[in-house]
N, CA, C and O atoms as a GROMACS GRO file, in nm:
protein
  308
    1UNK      N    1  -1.728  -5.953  -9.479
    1UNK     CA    2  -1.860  -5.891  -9.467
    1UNK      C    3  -1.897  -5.883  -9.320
    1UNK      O    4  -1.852  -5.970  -9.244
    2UNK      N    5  -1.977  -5.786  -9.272
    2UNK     CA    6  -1.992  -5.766  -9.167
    2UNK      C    7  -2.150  -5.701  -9.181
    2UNK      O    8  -2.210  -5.631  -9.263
    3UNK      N    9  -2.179  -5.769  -9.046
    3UNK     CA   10  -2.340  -5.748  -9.027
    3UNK      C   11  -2.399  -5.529  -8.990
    3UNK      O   12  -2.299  -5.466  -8.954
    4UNK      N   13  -2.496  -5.460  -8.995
    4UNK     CA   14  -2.538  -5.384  -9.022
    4UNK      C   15  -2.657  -5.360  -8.951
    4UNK      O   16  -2.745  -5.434  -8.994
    5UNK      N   17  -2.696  -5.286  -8.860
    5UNK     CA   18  -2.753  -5.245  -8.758
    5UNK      C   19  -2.816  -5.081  -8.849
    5UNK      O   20  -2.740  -4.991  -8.884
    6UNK      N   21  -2.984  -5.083  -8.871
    6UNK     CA   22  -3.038  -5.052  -8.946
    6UNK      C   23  -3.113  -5.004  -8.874
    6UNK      O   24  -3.114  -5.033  -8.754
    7UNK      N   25  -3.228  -4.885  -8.952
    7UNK     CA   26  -3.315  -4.761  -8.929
    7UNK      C   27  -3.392  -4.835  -8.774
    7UNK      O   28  -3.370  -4.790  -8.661
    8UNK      N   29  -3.487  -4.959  -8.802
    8UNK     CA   30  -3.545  -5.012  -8.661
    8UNK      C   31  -3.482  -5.006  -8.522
    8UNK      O   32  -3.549  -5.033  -8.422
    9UNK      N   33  -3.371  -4.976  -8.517
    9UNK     CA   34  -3.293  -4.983  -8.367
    9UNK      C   35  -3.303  -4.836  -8.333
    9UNK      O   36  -3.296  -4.799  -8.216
   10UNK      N   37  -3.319  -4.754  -8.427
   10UNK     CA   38  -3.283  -4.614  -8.369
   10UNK      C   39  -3.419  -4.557  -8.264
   10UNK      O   40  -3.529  -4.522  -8.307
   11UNK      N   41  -3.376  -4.558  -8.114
   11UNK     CA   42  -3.490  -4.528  -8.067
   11UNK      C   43  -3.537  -4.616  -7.941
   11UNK      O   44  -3.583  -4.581  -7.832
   12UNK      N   45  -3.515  -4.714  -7.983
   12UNK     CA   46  -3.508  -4.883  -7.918
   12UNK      C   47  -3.378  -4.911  -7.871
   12UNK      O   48  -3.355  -4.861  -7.761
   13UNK      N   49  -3.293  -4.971  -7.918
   13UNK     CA   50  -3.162  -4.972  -7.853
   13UNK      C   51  -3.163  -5.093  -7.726
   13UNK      O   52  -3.095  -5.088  -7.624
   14UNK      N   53  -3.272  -5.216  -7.769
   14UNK     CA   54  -3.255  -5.335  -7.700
   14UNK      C   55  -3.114  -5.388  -7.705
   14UNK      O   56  -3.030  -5.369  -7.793
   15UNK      N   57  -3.102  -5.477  -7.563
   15UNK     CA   58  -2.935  -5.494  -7.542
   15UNK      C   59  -2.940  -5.615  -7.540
   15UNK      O   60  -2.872  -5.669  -7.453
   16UNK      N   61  -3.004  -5.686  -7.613
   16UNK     CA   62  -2.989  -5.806  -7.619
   16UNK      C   63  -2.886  -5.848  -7.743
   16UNK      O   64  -2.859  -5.967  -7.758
   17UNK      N   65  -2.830  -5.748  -7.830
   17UNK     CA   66  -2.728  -5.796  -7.924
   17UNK      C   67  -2.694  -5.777  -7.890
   17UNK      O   68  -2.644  -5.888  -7.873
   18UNK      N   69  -2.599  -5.678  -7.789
   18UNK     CA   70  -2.467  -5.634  -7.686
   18UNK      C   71  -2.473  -5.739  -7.606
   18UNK      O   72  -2.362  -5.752  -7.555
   19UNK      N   73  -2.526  -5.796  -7.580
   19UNK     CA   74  -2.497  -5.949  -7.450
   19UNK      C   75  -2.498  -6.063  -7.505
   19UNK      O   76  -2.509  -6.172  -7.449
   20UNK      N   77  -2.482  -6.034  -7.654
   20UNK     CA   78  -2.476  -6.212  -7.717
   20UNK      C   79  -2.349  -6.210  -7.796
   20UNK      O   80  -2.312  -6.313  -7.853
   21UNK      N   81  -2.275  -6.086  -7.803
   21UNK     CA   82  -2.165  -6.039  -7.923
   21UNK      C   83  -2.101  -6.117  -7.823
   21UNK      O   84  -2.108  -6.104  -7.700
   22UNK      N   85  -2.025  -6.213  -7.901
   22UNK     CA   86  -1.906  -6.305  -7.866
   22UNK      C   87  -1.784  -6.198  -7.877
   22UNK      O   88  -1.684  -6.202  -7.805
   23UNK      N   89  -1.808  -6.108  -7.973
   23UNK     CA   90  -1.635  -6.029  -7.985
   23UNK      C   91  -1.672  -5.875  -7.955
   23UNK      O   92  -1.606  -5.783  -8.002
   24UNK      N   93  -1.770  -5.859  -7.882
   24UNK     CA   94  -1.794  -5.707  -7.849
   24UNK      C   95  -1.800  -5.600  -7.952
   24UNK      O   96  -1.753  -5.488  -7.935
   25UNK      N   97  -1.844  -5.630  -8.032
   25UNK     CA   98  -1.812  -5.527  -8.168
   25UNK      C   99  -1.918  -5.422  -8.179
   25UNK      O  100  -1.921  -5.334  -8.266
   26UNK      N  101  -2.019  -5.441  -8.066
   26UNK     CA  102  -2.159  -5.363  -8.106
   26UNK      C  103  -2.150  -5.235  -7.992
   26UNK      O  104  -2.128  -5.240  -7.871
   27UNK      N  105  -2.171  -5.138  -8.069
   27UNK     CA  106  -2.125  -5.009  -7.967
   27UNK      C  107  -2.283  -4.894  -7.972
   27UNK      O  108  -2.381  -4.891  -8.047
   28UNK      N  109  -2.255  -4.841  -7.892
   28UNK     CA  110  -2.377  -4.749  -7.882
   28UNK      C  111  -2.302  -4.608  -7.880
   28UNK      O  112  -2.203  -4.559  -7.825
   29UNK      N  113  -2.442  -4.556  -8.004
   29UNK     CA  114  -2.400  -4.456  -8.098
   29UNK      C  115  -2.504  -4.348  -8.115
   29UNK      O  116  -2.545  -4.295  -8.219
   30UNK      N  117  -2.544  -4.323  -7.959
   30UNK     CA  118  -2.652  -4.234  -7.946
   30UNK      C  119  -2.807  -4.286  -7.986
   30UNK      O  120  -2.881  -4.356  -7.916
   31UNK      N  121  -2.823  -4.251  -8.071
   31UNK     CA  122  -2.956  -4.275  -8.086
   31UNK      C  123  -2.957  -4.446  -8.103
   31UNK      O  124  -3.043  -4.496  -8.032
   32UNK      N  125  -2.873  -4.549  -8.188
   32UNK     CA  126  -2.886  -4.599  -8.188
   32UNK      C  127  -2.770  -4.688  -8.170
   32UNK      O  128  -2.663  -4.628  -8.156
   33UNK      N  129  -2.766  -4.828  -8.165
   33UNK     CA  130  -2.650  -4.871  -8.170
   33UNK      C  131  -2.588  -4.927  -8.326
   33UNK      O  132  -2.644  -4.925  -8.436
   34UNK      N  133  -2.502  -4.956  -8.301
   34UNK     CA  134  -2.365  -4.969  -8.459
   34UNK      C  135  -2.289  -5.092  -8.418
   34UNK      O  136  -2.263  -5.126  -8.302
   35UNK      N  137  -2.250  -5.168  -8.550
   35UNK     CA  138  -2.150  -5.268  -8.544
   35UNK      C  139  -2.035  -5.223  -8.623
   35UNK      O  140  -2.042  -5.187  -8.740
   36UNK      N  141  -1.935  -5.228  -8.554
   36UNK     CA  142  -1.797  -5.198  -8.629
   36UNK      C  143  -1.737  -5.275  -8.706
   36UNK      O  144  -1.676  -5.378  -8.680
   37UNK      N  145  -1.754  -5.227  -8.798
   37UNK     CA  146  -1.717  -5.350  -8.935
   37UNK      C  147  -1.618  -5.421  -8.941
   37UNK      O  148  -1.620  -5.529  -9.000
   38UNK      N  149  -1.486  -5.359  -8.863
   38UNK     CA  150  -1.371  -5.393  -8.857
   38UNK      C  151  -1.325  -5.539  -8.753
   38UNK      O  152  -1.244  -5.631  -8.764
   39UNK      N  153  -1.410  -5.502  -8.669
   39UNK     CA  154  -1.453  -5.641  -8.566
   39UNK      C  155  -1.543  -5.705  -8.581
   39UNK      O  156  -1.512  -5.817  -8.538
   40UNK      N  157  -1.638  -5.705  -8.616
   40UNK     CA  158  -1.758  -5.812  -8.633
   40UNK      C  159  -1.693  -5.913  -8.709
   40UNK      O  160  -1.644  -5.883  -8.818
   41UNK      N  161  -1.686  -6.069  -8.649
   41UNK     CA  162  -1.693  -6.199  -8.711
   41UNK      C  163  -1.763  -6.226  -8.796
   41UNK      O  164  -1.717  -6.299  -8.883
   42UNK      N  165  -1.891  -6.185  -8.806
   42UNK     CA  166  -2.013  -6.202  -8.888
   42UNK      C  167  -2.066  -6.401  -8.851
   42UNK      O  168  -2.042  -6.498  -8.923
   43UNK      N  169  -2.153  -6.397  -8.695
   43UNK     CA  170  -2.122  -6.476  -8.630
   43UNK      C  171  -2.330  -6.482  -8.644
   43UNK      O  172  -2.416  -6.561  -8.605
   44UNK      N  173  -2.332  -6.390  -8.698
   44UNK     CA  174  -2.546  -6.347  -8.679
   44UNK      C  175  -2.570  -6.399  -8.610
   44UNK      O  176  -2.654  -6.488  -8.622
   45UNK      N  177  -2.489  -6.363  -8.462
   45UNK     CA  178  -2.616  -6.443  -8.352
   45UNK      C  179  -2.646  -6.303  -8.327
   45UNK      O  180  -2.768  -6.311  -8.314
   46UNK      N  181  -2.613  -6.165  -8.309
   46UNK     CA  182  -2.711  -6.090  -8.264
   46UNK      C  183  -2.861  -6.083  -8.366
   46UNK      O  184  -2.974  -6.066  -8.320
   47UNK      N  185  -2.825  -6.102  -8.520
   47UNK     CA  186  -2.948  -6.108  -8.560
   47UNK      C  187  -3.033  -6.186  -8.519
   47UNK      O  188  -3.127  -6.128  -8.466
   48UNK      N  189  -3.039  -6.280  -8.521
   48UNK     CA  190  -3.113  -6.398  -8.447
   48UNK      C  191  -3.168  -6.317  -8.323
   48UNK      O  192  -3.289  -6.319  -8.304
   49UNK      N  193  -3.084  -6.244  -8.235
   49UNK     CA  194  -3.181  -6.170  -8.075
   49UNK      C  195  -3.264  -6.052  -8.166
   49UNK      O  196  -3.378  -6.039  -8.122
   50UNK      N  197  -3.244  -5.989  -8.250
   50UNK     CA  198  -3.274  -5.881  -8.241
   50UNK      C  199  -3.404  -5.824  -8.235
   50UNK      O  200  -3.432  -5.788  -8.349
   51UNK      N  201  -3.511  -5.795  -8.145
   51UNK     CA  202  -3.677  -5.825  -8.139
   51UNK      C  203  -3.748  -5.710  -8.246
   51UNK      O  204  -3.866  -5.695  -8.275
   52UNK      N  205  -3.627  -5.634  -8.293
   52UNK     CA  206  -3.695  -5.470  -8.431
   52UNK      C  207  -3.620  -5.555  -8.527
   52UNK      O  208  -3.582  -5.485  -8.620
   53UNK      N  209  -3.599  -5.628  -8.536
   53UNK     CA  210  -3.535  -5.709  -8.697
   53UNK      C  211  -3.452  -5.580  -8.754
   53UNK      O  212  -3.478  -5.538  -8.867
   54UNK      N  213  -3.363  -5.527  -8.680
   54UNK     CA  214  -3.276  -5.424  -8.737
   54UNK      C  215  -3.130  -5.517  -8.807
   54UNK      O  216  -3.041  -5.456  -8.867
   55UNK      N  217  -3.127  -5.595  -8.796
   55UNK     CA  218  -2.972  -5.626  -8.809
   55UNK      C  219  -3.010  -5.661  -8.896
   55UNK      O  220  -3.130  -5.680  -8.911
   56UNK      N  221  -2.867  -5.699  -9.047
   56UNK     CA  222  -2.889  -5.735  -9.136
   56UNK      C  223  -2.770  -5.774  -9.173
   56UNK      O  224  -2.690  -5.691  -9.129
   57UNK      N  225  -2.701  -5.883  -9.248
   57UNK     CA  226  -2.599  -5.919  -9.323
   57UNK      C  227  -2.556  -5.769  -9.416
   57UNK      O  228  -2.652  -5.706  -9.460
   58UNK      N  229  -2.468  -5.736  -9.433
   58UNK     CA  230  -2.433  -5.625  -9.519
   58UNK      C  231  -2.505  -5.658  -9.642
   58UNK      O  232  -2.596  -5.580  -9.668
   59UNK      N  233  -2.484  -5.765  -9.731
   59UNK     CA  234  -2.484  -5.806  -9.849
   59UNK      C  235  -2.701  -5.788  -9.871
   59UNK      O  236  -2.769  -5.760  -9.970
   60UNK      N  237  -2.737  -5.819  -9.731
   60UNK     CA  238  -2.875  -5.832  -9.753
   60UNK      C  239  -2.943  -5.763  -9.693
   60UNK      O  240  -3.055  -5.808  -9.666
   61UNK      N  241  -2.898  -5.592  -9.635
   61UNK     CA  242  -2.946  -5.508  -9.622
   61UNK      C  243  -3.055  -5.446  -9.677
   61UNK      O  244  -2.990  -5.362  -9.740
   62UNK      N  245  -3.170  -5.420  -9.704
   62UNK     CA  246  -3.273  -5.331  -9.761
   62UNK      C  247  -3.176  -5.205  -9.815
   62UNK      O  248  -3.098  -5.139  -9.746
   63UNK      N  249  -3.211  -5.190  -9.997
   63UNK     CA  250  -3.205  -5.091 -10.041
   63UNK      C  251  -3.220  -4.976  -9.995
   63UNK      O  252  -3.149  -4.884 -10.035
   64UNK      N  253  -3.316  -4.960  -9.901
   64UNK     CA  254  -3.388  -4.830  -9.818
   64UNK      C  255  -3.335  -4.811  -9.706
   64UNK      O  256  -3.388  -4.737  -9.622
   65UNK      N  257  -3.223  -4.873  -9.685
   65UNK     CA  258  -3.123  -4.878  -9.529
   65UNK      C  259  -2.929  -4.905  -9.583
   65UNK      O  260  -2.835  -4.949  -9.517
   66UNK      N  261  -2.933  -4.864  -9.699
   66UNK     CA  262  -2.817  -4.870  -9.789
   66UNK      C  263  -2.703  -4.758  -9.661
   66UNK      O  264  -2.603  -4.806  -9.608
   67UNK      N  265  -2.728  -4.683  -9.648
   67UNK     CA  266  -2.669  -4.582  -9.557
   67UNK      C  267  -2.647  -4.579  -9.431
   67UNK      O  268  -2.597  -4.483  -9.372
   68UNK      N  269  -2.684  -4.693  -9.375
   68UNK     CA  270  -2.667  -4.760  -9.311
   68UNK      C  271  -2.481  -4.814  -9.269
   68UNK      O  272  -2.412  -4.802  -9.168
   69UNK      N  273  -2.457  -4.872  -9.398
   69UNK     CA  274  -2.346  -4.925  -9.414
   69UNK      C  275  -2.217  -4.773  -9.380
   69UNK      O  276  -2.131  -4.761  -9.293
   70UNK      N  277  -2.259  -4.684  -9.490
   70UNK     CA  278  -2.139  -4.608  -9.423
   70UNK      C  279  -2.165  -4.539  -9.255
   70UNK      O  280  -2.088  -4.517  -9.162
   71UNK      N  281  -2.282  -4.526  -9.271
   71UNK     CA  282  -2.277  -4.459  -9.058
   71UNK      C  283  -2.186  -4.583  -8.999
   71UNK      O  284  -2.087  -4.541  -8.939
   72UNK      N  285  -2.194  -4.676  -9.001
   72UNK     CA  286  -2.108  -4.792  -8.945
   72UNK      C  287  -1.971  -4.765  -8.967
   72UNK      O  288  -1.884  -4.767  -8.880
   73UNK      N  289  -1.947  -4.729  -9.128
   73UNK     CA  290  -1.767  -4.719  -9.138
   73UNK      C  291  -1.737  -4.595  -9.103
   73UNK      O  292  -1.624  -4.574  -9.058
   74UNK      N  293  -1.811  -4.509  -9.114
   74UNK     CA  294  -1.774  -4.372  -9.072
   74UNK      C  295  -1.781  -4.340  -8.926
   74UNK      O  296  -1.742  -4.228  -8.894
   75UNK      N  297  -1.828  -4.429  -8.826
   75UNK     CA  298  -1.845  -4.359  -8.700
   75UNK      C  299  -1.688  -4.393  -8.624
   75UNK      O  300  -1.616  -4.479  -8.674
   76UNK      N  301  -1.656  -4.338  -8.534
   76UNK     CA  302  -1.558  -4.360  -8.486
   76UNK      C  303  -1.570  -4.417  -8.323
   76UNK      O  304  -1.612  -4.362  -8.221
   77UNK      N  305  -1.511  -4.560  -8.349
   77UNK     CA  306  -1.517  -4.629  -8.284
   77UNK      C  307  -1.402  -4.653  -8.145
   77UNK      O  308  -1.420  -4.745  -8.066
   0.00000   0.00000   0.00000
């Protein structure tokens, strides 16, 4: 499982989860930034920074940010 970078970042794009990612997995994706599922440890220390409460455990994502999950697998990283 891998963490999920949700509707609140788009716009904002604070870099305080890019400077705490122990494995660099968090990329910027225009409007907003993205975690690549394929690298993320699932380590939630960027959730813990995140000051728009965008990040989310996959598993405990908001229903209303479900789509979320594929912009992450689908972007190309």
């Amino acid at each position: 499982m891998a963490h999920v970078i949700a509707e609140p970042c788009i716009g904002v794009k604070d870099k305080a989860c890019l400077e705490d990612c122990p494995v660099d997995c968090i990329y910027d994706a225009g409007d907003q930034y993205l975690i690549n599922p394929d690298e993320c440890i699932d380590c939630g220390s960027c959730a813990s920074l995140c000051p728009t409460n965008a990040i989310f455990p996959e598993d405990d994502l908001p229903e209303k940010w479900k789509s979320f999950i594929e912009k992450a697998k689908n972007h190309k990283f």
